[in-house]
DODREN-374274 format. One record per residue: residue in one letter; x, y negated, z of N, C-alpha, C in turn. Coordinates in steps of 0.001 Angstrom, whole numbers, plus 500000, padded with zeros to 6 digits. Layout:
% residues N
aXYZXYZXYZ
...
END
This chain:
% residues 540
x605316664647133067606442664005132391606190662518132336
x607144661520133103606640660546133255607149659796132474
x606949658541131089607652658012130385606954656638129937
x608493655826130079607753654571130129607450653840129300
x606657652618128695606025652099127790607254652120126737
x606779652005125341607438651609124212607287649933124503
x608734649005123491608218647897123590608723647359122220
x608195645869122074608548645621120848608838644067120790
x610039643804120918610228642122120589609649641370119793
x609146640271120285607843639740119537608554638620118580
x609138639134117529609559638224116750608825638295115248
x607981637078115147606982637467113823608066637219112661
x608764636612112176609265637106110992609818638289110620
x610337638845111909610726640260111467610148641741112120
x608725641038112140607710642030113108607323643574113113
x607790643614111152607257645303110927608744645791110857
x610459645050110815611227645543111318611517646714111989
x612032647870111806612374648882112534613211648940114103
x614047647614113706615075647649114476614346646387115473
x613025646150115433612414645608116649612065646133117477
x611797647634117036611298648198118088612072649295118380
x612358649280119794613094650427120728612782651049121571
x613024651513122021612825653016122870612717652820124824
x612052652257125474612450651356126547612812652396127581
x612993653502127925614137654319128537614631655354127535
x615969655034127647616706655842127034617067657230127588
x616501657534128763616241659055129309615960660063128798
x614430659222128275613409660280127151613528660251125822
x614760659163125393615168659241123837614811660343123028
x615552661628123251615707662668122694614213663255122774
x613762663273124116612477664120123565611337663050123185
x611671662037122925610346661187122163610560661654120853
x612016661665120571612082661714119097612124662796118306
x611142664102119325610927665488118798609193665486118530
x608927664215119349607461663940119157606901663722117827
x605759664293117196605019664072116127604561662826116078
x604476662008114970604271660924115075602702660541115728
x601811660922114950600296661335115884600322661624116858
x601243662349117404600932662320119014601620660855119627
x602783660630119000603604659550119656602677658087119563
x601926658034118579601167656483118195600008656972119861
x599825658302120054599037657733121367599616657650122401
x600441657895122574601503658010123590601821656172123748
x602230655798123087602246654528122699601339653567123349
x600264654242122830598980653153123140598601653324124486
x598471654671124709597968654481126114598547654748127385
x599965654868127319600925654975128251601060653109128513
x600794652867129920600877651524130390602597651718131244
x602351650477132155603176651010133056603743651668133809
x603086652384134378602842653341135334601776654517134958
x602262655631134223601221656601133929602020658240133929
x601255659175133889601552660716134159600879661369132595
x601810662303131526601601662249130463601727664066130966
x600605664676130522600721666251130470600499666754129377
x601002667928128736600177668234127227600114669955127736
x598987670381126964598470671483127654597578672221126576
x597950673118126108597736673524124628597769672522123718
x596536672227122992596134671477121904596012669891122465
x596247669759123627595487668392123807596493667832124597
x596373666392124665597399665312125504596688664688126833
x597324664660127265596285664309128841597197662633129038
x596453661942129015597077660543129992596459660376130952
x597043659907132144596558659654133773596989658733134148
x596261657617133957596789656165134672596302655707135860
x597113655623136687596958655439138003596335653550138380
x595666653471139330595529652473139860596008651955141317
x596786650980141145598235651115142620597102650390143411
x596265649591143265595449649290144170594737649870144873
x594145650565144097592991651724144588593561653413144809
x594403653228144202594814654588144711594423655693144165
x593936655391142805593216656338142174593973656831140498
x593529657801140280593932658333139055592903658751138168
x593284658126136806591718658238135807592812658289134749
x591922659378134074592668659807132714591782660063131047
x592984659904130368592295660014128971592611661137128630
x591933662089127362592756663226127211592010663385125352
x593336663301124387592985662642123323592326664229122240
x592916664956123069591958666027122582590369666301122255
x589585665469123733588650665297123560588271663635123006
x589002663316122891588445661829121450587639662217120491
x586077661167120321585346661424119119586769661411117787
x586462662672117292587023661830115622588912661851115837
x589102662402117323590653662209117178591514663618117754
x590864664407117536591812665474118035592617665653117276
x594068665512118089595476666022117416596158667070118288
x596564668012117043597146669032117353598871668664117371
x599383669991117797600381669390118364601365669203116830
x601212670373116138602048670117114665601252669055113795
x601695668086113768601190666704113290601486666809112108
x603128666988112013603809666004110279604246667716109700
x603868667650108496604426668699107700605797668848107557
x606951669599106963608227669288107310608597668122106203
x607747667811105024608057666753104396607976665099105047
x607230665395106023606825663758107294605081663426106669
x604678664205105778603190663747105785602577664596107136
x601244663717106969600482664492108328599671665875107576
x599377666688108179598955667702108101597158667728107893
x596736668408107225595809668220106910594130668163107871
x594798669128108557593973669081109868593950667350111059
x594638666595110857594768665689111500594423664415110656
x595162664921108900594701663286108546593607662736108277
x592542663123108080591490662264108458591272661772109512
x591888662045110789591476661596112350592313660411112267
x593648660357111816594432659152111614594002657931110688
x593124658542109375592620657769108891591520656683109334
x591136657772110633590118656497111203590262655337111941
x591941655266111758592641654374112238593333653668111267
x593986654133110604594939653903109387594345653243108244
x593275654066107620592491654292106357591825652825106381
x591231652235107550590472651042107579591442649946106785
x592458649788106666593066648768106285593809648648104626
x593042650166104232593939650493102537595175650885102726
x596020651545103207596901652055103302597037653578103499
x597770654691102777597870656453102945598158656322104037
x597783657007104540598906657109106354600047658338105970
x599692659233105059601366659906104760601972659422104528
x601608658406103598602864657318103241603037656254104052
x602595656160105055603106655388106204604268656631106687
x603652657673106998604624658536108038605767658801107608
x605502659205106049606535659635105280607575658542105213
x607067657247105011608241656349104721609245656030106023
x607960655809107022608480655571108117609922656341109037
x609485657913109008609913658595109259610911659327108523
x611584659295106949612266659753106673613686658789106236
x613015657381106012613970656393106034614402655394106911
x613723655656108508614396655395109350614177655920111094
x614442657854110624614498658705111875613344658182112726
x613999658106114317612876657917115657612541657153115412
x613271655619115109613034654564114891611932654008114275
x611775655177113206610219654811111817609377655576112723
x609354656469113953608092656795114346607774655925115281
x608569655013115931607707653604116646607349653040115884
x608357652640114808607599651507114125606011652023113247
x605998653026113060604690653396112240603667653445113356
x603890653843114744603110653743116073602616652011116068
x603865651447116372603166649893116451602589649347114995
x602559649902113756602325649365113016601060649619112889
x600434650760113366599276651040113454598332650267114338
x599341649646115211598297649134116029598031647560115703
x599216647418115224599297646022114622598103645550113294
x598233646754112362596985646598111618595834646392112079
x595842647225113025593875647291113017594138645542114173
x594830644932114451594677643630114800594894642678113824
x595202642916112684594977642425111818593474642290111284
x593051643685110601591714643404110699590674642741111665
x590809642815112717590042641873113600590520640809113554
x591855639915113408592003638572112636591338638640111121
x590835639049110525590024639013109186588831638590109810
x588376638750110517586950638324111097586907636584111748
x588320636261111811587972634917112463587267634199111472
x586963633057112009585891632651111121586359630999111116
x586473629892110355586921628903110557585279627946110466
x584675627995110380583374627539110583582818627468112207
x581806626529112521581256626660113764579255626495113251
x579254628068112945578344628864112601576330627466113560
x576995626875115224575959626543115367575408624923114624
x576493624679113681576137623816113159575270623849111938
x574964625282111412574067625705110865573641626610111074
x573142627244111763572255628620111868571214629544111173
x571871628796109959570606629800108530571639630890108293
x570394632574108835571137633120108550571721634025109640
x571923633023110546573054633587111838572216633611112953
x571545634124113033570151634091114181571034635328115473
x571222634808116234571364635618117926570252635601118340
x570193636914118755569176638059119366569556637613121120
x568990637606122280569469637811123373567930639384123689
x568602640186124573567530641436124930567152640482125961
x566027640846126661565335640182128055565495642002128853
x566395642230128734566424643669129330566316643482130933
x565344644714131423565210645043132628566002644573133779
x566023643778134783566427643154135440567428644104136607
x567059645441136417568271646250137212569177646575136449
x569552645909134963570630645755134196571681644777134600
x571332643893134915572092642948135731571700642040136707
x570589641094136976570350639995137802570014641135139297
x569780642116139391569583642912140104570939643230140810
x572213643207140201573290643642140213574153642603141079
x573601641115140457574326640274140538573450640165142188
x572264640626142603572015640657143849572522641337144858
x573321642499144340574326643178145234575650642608145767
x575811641488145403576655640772145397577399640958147147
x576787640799148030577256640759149618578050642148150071
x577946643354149170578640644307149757579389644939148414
x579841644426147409580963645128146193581405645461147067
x582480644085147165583871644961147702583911644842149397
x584479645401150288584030644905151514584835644052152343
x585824643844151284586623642653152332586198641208151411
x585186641017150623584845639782150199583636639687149740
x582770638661150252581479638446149579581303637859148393
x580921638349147415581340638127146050579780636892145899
x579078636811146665578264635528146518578229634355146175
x579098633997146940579210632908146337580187632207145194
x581422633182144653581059632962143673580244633175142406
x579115633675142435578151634029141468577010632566141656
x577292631572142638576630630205142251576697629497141078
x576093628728140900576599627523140172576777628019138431
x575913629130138479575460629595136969577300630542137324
x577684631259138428578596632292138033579918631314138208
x579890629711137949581272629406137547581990629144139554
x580869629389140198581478629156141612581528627712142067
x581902627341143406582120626050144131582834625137143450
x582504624043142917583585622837142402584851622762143150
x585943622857142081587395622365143013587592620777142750
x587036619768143944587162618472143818589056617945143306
x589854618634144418590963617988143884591972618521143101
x591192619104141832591543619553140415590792618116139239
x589822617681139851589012616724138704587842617505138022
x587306616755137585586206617213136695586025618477136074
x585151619555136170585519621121135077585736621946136001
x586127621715137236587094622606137677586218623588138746
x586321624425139036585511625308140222585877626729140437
x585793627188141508586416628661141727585504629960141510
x586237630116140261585738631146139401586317632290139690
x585565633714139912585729634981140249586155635662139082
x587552636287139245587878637012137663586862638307137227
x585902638311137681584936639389137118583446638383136644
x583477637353136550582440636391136290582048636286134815
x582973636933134031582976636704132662581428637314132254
x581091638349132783579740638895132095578633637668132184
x578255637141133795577322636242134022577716634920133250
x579005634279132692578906633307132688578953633332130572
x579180634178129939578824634504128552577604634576128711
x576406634960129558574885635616129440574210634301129591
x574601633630130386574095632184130460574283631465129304
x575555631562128770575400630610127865575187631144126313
x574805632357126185574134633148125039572762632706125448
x572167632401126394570970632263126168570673630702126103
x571635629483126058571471628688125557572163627923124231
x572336629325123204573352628736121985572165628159120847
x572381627152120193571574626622119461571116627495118183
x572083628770118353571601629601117415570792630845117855
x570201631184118959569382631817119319567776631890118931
x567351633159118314566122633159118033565798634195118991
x564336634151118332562999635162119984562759635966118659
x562563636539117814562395637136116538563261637862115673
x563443639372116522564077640057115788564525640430114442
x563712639686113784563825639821112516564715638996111662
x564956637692113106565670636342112024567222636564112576
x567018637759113508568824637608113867569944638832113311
x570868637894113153572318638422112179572945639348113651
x573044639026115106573470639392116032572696639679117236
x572858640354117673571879641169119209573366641374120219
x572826640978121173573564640416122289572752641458123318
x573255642446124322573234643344125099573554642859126184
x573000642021127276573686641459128374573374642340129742
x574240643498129355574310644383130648575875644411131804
x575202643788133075576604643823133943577669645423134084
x577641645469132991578431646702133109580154646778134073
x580554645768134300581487646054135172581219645374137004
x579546644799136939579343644752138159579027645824138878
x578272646886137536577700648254137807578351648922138684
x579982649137138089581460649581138636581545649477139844
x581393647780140091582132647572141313581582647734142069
x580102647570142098579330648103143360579070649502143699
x579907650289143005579913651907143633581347652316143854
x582097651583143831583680652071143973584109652296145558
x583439651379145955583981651789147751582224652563148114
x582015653111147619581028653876148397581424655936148064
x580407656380148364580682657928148551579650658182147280
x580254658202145847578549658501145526579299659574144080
x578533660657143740579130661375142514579381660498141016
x580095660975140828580202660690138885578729660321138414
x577605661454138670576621661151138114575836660191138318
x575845659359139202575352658422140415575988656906139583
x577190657023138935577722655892138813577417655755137223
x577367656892136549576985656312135075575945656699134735
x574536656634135894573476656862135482572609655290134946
x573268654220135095572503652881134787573038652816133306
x574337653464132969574494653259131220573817653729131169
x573902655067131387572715656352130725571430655790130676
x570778655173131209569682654601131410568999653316129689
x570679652799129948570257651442129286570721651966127528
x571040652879127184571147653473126374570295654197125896
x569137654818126865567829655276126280567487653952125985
x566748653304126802566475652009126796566445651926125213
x567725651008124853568668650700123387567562651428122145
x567741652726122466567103654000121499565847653649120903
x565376652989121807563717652948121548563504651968120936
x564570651112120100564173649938120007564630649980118598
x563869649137117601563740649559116012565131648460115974
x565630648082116209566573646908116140567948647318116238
x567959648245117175569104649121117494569137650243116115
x568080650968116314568230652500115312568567651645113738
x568313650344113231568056649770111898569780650004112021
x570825649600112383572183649573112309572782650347112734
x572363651354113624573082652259114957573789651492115835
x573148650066115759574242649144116991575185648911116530
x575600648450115018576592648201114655576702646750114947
x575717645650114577575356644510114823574966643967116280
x575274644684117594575243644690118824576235644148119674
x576606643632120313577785643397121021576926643021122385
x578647643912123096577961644148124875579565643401125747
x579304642523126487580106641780127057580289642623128359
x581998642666128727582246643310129539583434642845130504
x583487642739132000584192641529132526585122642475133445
x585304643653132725586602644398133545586946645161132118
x588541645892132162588966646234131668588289647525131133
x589440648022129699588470649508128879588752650185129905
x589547650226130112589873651418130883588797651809132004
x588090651059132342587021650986134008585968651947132942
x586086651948131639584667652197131230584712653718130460
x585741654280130676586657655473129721587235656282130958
x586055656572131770586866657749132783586101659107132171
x587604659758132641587948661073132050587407662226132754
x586707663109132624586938664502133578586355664186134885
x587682664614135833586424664039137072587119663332137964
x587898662274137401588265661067138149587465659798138665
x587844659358139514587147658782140681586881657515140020
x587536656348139540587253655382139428586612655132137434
x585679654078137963585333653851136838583659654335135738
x583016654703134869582233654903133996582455655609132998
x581886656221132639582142656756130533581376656123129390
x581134654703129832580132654092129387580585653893127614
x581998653523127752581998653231125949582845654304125284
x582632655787126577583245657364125981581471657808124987
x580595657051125352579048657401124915578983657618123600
x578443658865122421579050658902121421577768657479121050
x576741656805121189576037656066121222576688654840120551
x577403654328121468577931653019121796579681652934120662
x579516653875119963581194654091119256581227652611118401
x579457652441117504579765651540116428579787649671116985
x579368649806117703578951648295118578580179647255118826
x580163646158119061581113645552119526581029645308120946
x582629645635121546582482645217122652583574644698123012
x583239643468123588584264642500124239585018642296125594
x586378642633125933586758642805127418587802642014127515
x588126641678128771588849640789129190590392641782128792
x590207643323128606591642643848128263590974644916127521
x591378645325126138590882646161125297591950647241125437
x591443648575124458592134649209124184592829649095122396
x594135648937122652594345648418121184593854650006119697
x594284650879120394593602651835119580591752652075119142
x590946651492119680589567650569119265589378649962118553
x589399649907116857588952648621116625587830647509116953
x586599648512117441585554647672117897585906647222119583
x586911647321119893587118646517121305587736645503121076
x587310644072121551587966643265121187588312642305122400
x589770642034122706590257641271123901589547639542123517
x588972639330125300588649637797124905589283637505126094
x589621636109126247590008635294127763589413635607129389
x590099636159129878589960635899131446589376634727131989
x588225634570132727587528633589133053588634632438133538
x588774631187133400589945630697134322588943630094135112
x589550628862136109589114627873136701588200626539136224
x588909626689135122588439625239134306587088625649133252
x586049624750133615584825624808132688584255623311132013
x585427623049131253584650621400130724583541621745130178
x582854619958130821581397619725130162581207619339128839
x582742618339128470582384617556127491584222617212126873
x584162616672125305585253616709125039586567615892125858
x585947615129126550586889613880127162587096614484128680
x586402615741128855587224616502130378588442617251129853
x588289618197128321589411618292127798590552617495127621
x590304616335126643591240615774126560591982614816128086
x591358615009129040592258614042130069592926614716130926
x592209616319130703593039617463131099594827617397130590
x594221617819128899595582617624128060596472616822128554
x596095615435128995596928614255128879597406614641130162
x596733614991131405597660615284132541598699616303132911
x598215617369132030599240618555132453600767618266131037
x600312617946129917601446617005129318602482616464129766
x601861615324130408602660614326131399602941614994132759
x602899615783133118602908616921134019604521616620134730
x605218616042136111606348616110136202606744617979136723
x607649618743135422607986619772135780608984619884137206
x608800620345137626609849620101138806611277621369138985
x610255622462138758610757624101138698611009624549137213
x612364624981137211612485625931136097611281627109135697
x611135627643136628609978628583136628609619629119137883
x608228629744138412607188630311138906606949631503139058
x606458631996140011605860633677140037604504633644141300
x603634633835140935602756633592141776601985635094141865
x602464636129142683602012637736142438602452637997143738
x602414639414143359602753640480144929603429641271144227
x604664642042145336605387643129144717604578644540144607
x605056645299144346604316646689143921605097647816144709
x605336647406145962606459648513146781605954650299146052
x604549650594146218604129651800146029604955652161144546
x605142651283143787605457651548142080606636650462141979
x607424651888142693609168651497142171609580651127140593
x608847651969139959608967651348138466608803649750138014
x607541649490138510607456647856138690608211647151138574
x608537646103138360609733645338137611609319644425138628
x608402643774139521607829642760140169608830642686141487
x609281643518142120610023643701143278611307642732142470
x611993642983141598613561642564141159612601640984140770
x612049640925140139611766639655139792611541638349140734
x611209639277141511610638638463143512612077638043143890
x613210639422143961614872638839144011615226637805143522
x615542637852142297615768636846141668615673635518141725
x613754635696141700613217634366142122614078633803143272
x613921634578144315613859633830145595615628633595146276
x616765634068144920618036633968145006618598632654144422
x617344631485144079617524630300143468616457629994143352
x616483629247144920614679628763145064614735627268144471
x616069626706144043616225625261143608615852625314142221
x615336626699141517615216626784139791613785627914140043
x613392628538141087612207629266141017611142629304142495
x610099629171142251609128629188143146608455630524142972
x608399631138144363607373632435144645606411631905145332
x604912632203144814603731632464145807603712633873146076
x603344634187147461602834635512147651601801635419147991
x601074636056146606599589636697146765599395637635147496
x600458638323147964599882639642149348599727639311150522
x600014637648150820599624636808152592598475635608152282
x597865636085150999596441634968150663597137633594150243
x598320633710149488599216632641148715597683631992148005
x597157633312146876596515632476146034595184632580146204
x594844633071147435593711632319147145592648631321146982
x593653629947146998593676628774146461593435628163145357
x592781628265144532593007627840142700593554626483143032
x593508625837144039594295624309143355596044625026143503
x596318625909144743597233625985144693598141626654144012
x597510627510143183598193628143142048598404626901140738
x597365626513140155597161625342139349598434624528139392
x598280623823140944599730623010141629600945623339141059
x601384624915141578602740625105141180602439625759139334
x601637625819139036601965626281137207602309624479136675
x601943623854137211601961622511136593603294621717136945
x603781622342137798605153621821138608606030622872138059
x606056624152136837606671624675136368606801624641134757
x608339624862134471608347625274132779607983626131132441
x608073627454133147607617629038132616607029629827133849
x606126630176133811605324631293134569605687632790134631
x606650633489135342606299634932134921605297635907134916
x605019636590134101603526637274134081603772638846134062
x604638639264134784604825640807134587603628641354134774
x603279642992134207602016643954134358601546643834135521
x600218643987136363600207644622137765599456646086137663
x598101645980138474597501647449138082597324647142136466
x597521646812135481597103647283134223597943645710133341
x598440645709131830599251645039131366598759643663131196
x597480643465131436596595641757131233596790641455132504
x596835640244132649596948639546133556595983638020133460
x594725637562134735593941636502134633595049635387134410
x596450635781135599597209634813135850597744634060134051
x598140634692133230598420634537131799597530633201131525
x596183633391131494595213632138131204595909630712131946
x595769631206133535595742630241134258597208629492133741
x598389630449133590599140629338133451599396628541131851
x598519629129130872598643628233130164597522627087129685
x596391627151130726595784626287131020596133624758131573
x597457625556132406598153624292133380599387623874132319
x599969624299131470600588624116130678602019624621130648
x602247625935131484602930626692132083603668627618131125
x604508627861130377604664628437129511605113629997130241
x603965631060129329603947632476130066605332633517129579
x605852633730130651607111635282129825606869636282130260
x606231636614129078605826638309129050606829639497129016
x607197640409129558607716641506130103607024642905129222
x605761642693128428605053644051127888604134643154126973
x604077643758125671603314643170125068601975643489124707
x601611644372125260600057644615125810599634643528126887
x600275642861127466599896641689128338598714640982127729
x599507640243126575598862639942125279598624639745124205
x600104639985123502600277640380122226599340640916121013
x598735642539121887597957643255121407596689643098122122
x596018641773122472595125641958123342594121641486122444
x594108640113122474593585638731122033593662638053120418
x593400638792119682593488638143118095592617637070117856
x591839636713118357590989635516118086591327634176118723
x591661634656120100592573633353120952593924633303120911
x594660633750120510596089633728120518596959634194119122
x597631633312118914598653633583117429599144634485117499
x599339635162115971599958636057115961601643636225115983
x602299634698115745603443634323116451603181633991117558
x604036635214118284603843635013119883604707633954120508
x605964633839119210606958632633119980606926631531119990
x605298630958119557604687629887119771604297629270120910
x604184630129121946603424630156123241603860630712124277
x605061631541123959605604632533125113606780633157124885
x607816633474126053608880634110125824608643635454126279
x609578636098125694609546637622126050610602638472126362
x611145639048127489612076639592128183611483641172127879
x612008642347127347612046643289127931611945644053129474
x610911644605128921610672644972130741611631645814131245
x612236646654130636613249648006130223614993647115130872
x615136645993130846616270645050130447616503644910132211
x615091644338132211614789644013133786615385645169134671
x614645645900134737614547647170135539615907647602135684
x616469647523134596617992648199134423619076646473134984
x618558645800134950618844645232135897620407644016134645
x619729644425133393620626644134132263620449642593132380
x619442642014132943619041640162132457618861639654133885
x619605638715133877618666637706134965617944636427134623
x616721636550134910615570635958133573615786634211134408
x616406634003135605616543632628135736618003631747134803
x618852632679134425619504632670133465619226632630131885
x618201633842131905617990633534130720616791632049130010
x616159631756131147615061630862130715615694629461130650
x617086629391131476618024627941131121618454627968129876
x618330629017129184619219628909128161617956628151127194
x616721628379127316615784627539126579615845626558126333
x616345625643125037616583624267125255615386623573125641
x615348621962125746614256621178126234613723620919125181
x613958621174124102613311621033122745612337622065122157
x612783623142122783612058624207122471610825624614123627
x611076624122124835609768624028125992609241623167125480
x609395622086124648608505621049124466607752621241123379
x608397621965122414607156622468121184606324623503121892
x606591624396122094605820624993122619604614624715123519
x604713624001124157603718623276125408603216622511124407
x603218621286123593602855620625123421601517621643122219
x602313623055121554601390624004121010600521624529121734
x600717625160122876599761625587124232598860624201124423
x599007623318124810597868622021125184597075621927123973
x597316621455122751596663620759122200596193621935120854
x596712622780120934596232624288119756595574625086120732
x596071625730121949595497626783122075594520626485123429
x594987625722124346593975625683125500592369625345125197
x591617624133124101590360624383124376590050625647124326
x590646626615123514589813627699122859589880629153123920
x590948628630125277590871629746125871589908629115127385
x589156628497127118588136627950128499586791628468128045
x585936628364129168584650628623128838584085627455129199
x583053626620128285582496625673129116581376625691130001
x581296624430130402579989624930131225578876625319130403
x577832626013131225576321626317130582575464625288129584
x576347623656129976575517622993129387576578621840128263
x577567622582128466579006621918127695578313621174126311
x578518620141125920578548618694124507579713618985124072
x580994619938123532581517619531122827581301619648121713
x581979618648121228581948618292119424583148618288118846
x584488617966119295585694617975118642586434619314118932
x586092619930119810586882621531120130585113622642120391
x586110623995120378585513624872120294586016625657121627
x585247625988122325585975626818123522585856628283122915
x586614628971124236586065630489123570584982631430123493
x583928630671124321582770631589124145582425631074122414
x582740629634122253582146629519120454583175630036119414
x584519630120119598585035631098119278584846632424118922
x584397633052119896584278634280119909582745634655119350
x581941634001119503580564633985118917580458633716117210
x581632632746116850581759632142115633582508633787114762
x583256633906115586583960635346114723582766636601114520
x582400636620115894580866637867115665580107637352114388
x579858636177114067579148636003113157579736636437111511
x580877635771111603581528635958110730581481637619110107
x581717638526110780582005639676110791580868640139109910
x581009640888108509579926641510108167579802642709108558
END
């Protein structure tokens, strides 16, 4: 039964609104709205774009496909630590049933709130409608709580207290990994970009910062610079945080194009998890105080049964309490937490920022808007094919790169046209994050999101929780049905309103979504590795 994402207009004043959130095919109206709410909040979460939903006695099966690879990997929430739901969820009064509510609570309960009296309210005073909204509201909380953790301090300006741990773990954890580098994938040698401390070859005619960075670089280029934060101790005893620097999504990639079993591919977690065990540092918390950096999506690390792509590395009942950080989380996790996609840009120092700012500012827009992607012929659902129309039916208001004839594999030339545009489109591809999202609001590109798992629900530490600060948002559902034409709708944006916005993207949100270099001086901004380090701390 194939059914497509829920969505939710990202309007923060009227965010827990009922009537924000709708139903994005009206096909499956009727039988969503026979759905138990517990089953529907997962349905919710882990139905992407493109996915195959089976239920089969007691349990829910999701199967999300990968259009690249060709593969199918599934969740099945039956077997969830702590979450099996049965299929009679809500009592006929709309509370949950007793057999389930504690499993909801381990979602719900974290934030002080009954979850019957979520369901109940939800659901009896406003029908289908209160079972999305109690679905997204659930998810919306527990991103709330992980905004409770930001931290407005920059922790390395004092370090009493806040002591980081780095492991010196076994070198076939990663630098070993990062030596496999010549045969990942086999149509690219992933070598060279793993130079230059990971950030890759300098792009001279970008300016200063700039170099071609591999979107899976995020593990090597956090490990480097965890091991030079001014708050790092050698003395387990003086640190608040332990830092796990295992290439867990290089692990991935270097067995995906080969012939090798399930057991073959998650035998290096398995490994580094005994490892973990033995160590009085780990057992003192159960790894609650741990965090493991991870430079591919949850999903690579949450394979199901006996699907092909991917690990069960953070399915480990081990690894439940730990933090772990990915370039795309699962919003039902609270301990997964979305951080920035590596971009291009790595300032050294505050004045590569700011002359950045000042250029993409002054930036002459030329294009209404941008699309710099490939269509998805295999996944008619895809909204990317109509959007490519569009584009290319008013090339005097939109520019297409095609990334499927090596458009981008250029970083100046993507950079080029985000900077020569007002709005970037960022529809889903294999999965709802997109690197491209960073890049264009690095360049000062304002992003329109189509799904709000893009990033809505990704990123609480780098990105507001008013999304209409930074980004517009089209229904993906609108598209498809062929209801909007988004070069229409993005004229209607006045020039007053691209200009707050951008001028919010440059000077609020871009230091904090860069990584700097290994040996970065700033003093007036915080990028996001200190960001994101500053919140770990924070976190009791």
């Amino acid at each position: 039964m194939a059914i497509s994402m829920l969505k939710k207009k990202p309007k923060a004043s009227k965010k827990f609104e009922t009537k924000q959130h709708q139903l994005s095919d009206t096909i499956y109206f009727k039988i969503l709205y026979r759905i138990p709410a517990a089953i529907f909040l997962l349905i919710l979460i882990f139905l992407w774009s493109s996915s195959t939903t089976i239920i089969s006695g007691k349990f829910l099966h999701v199967c999300v496909s990968s259009r690249k690879l060709n593969n199918l990997y599934c969740l099945s929430a039956g077997t969830q630590p702590n979450f099996e739901i049965p299929i009679q969820a809500l009592n006929k009064d709309g509370s949950i049933s007793p057999n389930v509510t504690a499993s909801i609570k381990e979602v719900v309960g974290i934030v002080g709130e009954d979850p019957n009296l979520m369901v109940a309210n939800r659901v009896h005073n406003n029908g289908s409608d209160g079972e999305v909204a109690f679905a997204v509201t659930v998810v919306e909380k527990l991103l709330q709580v992980q905004r409770s953790w930001i931290s407005n301090k920059n922790h390395a300006a004092s370090c009493e207290g806040k002591g980081i741990f780095v492991y010196d773990l076994p070198s076939k954890f990663n630098k070993d990994l990062v030596g496999q580098c010549g045969d990942m994938i086999p149509w690219t040698n992933l070598c060279k970009y793993f130079d230059n401390e990971a950030m890759g070859e300098p792009i001279v005619e970008l300016g200063n910062g700039w170099y071609h960075t591999h979107q899976y670089a995020l593990e090597l280029i956090f490990h480097t610079r965890a091991l030079k934060h001014p708050c790092r101790v050698y003395d387990e005893n003086e640190a608040k945080l332990f830092y796990v620097p295992y290439y867990g999504g290089l692990d991935i990639l270097r067995w995906h194009f080969k012939n090798v079993s399930n057991d073959v591919k998650d035998s290096l977690g398995l490994e580094l998890v005994k490892w973990l065990e033995n160590k009085k540092s780990w057992l003192k918390h159960s790894g609650k105080d741990h965090v493991f950096v991870l430079g591919k999506i949850s999903w690579d690390f949450r394979r199901k049964n006996d699907a092909l792509w991917g690990t069960r590395l953070l399915e480990l009942d081990q690894l439940q309490n730990s933090m772990k950080l990915l370039i795309e989380r699962q919003p039902w996790h609270i301990n997964d937490i979305g951080i920035p996609h590596p971009t291009y840009f790595h300032p050294h120092s505050d004045d590569d920022i700011t002359d950045w700012q000042l250029k993409i500012i002054r930036s002459n827009r030329k294009s209404l808007m941008s699309f710099a992607g490939a269509a998805r012929p295999d996944a008619p659902e895809n909204i990317r094919s109509i959007l490519i129309n569009q584009c290319n039916s008013d090339e005097t208001k939109c520019r297409f790169l095609n990334c499927s004839s090596g458009g981008c594999d250029k970083p100046a030339s993507v950079i080029n046209l985000f900077m020569d545009s007002e709005f970037c489109l960022q529809p889903p591809g294999d999965s709802p994050t997109r690197k491209s999202v960073f890049d264009s609001l690095v360049s000062g590109c304002i992003p329109v999101l189509f799904d709000p798992f893009t990033a809505y629900y990704q990123y609480p530490w780098h990105l507001p929780e008013d999304h209409s600060k930074y980004s517009v948002f089209i229904e993906q559902e609108e598209v498809r049905e062929m209801k909007v034409n988004v070069v229409e709708k993005l004229m209607k944006v006045s020039v007053r309103e691209r200009e707050d916005m951008r001028r919010f993207i440059v000077y609020e949100l871009l230091p904090g979504l860069v990584y700097g270099d290994s040996n970065s001086k700033l003093q007036k901004f915080q990028d996001a590795f200190s960001m994101t380090i500053n919140n770990l701390l924070q976190r009791e």
